[in-house]
C-alpha positions as CSV (number, residue, x, y, z in Angstrom):
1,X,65.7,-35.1,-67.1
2,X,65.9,-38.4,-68.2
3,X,62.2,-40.4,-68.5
4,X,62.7,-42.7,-66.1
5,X,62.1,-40.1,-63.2
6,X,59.0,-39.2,-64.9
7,X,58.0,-42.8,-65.4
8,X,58.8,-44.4,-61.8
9,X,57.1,-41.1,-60.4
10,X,53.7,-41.7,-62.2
11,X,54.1,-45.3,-61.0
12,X,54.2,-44.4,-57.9
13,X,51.4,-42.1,-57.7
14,X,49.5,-44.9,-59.1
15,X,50.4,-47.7,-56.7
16,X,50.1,-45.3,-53.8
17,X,47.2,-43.2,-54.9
18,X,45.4,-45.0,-57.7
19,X,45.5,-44.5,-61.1
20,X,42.3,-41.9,-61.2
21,X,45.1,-39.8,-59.1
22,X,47.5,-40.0,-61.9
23,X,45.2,-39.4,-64.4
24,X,44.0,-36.2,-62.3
25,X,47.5,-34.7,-62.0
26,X,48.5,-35.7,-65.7
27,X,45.3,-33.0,-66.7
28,X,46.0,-30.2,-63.7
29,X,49.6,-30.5,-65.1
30,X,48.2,-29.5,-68.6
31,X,51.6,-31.2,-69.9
32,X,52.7,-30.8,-73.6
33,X,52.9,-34.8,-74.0
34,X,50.0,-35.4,-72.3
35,X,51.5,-37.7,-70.0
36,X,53.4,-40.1,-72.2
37,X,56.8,-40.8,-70.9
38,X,59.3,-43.6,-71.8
39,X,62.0,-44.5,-69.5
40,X,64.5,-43.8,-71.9
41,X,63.3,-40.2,-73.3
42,X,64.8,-36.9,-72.2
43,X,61.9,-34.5,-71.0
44,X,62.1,-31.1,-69.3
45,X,62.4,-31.0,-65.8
46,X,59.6,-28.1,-65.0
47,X,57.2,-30.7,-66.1
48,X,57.8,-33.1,-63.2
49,X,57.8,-30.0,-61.0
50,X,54.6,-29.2,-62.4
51,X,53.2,-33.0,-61.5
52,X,54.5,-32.6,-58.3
53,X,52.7,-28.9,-57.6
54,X,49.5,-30.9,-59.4
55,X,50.2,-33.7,-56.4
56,X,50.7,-31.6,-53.7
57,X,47.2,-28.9,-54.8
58,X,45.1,-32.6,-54.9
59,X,46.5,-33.9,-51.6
60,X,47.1,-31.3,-49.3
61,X,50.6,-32.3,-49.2
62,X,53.7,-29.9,-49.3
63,X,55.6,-30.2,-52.8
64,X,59.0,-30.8,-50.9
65,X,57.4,-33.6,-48.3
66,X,56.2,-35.5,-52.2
67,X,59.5,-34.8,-53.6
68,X,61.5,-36.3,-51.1
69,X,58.9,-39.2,-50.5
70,X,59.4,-40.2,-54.2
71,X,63.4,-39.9,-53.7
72,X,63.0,-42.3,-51.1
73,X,61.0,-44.9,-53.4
74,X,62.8,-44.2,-56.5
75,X,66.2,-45.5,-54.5
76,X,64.5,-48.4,-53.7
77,X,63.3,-49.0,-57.6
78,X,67.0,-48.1,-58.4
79,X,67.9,-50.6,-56.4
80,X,65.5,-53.4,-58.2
81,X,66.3,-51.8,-61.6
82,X,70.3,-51.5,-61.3
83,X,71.4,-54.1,-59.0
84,X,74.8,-54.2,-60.1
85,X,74.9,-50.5,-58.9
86,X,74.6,-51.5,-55.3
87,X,76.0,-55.3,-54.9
88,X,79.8,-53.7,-54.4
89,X,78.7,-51.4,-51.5
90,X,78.9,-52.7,-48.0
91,X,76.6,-49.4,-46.7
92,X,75.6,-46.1,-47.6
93,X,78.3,-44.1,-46.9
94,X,80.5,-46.6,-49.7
95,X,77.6,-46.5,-51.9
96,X,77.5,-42.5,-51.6
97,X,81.0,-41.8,-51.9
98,X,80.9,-42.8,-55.1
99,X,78.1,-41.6,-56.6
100,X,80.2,-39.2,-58.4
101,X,83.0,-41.3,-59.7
102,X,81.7,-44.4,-60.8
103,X,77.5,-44.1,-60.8
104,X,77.3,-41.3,-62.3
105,X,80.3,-42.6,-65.0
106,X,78.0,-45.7,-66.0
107,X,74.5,-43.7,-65.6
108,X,76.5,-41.3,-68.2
109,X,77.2,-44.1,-70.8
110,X,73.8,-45.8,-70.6
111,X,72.3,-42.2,-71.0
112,X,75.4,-39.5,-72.2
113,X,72.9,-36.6,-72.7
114,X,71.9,-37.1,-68.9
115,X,72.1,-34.0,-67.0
116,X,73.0,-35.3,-63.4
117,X,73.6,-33.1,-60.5
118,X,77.4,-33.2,-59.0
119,X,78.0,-34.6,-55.7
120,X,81.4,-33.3,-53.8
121,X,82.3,-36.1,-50.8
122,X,83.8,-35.7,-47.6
123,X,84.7,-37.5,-44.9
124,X,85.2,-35.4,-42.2
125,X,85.5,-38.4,-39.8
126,X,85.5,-42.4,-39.8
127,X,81.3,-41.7,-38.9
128,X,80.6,-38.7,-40.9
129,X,80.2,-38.2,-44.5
130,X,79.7,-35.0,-46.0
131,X,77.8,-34.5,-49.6
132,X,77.9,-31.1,-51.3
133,X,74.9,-31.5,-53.8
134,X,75.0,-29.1,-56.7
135,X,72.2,-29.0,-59.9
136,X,70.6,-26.0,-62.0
137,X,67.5,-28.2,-61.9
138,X,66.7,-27.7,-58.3
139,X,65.8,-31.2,-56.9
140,X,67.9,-31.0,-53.2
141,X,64.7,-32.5,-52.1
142,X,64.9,-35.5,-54.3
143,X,68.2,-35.6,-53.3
144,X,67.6,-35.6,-49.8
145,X,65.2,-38.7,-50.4
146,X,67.6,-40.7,-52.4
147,X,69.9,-40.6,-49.5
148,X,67.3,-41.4,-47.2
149,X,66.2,-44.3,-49.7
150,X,69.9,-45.7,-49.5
151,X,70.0,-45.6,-45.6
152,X,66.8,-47.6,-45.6
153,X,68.3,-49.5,-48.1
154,X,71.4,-50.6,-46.3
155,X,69.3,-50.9,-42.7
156,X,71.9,-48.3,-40.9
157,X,71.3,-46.1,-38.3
158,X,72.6,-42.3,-39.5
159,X,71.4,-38.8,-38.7
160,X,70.8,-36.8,-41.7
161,X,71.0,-32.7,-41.5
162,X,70.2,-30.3,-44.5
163,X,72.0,-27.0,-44.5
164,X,70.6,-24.9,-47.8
165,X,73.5,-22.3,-49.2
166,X,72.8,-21.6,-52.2
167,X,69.5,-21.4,-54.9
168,X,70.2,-18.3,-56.9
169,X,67.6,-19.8,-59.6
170,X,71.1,-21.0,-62.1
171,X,71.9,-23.2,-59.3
172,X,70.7,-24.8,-56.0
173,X,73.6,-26.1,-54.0
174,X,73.1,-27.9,-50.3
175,X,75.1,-29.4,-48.2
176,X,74.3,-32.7,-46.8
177,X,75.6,-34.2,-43.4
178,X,75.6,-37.9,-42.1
179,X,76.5,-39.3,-39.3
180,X,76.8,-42.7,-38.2
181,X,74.4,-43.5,-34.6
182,X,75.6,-46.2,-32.4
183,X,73.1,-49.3,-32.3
């Protein structure tokens, strides 16, 4: 998983919680690095699950409510970070039909030993869009929050529903449904 996650998560913890939080989860985490994350680094993905578990023991918060919470802020730092990655999309179901096809294609040549998750697009009608999320890493929730993140982002109105089929522990697949709400 490529640092950035790592980094922007830690950030976030600190703005939201303080940076004694951070500090606090960096030890329960008992991480190899000890914390020290670049944005550009490649780290293994159990250790931001085991930030997150750290999160969730020293707030009383479940570990899927944090994950999706920092999906929801990391779009938005995406969105500060990359904004030539969301100037050509006039909402989020443009911006999400391609993450695929042309996100994921530059993400792969700014970082070609990323490991993304696939994303398979539908549109099952003019106000429905239909994402089939796929990863061996597990982070639907993430996920989920990203998408939420990018229909804050674009200020629309669309019901989002979560149907789980699949987490064998090789591979967590969901399928994500949108649908546009009149205004």
């Amino acid at each position: 998983m490529k640092g950035i996650v790592f980094t922007e998560f830690l950030e976030m913890v600190e703005s939201q919680l303080g940076m004694e939080m951070a500090d606090r989860i960096i030890t329960a985490a008992a991480l190899p690095n000890d914390g020290a994350y670049t944005a550009v680094g490649t780290y293994d993905h159990a250790e931001l699950v085991r930030l997150v578990v750290a999160l969730s023991e020293a707030t009383g918060t479940p570990a899927a409510s944090l994950v999706r919470g920092f999906g929801v802020y990391l779009f938005q730092r995406f969105s500060q970070i990359y904004p030539g990655f969301f100037t050509s999309a006039s909402g989020s179901f443009e911006f999400l039909g391609h993450i695929e096809n042309h996100i994921h294609v530059e993400v792969r040549k700014l970082y070609p030993e990323a490991e993304l998750p696939t994303f398979f697009c539908e549109r099952p009608a003019p106000d429905q869009l239909s994402l089939l999320y796929s990863s061996p890493r597990g982070f639907a929730d993430l996920a989920e929050g990203l998408i939420q993140g990018c229909i804050a982002h674009f200020s629309e109105s669309i019901a989002l529903s979560r149907v789980d089929l699949a987490d064998d522990g090789a591979e967590q697949r969901v399928q994500f449904h949108l649908v546009q709400q009149p205004r």
